[in-house]
Steps between C-alpha positions, in 0.01 A plus 500: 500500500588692856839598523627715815835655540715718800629824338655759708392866443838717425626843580248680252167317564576250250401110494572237186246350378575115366446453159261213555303707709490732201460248274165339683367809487565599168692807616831655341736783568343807384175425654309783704345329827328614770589486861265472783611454888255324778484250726922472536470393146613704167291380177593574185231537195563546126391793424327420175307244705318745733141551471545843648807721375642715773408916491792593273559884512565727209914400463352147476676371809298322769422670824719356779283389809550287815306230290575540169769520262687399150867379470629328152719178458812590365709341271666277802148378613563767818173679592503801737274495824436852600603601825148590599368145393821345730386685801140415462610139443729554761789354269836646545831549304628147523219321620470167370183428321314169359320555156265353406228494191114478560257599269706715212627654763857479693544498875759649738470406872759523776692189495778688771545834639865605429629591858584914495 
């Protein structure tokens, strides 16, 4: 099944996630996933599903780079995209995106630039 929704990003870098998009994907609040920006797109990976783990340093916290980074669901199915991902994606505070899944993975693109 393909499901794809509008969410707007809020104040603090935040976007909903839908529950059936959760649901496909076997995903619940609570989950750590990874975030990686290219292309105008945002894709989010479960973390457990990665072949490759990211370079954790000794605190156990993921280094934060223009590429890479983690965010978890919380308990309102709310993920946080980094502000560093949003610029790369060039996604701002109140953008409108489309999600989508493909793959075990979710997708953010640009549906509609919020006007500054």
């Amino acid at each position: 099944m393909s499901v794809q929704v509008k969410r707007t990003i809020d104040e603090q870098g935040r976007l909903i996630l839908p529950s059936v998009l959760l649901q496909e994907q076997g995903w619940v609040p609570g989950n750590k996933v990874v975030l990686s920006a290219g292309g105008g797109t945002i894709t989010l990976e479960l973390w457990s599903l990665l072949a490759e783990v990211p370079d954790v340093d000794h605190l156990g916290t993921v280094e934060e780079t223009p590429s890479n980074n983690t965010s978890i669901i919380d308990n309102l199915s709310r993920i946080t995209i980094p502000a560093h991902i949003r610029k790369a994606a060039n996604l701002g505070i109140r953008d409108k995106v489309m999600i989508r899944t493909a793959n075990n993975t979710i997708v953010l693109e640009l549906h509609e630039k919020c006007a500054a």
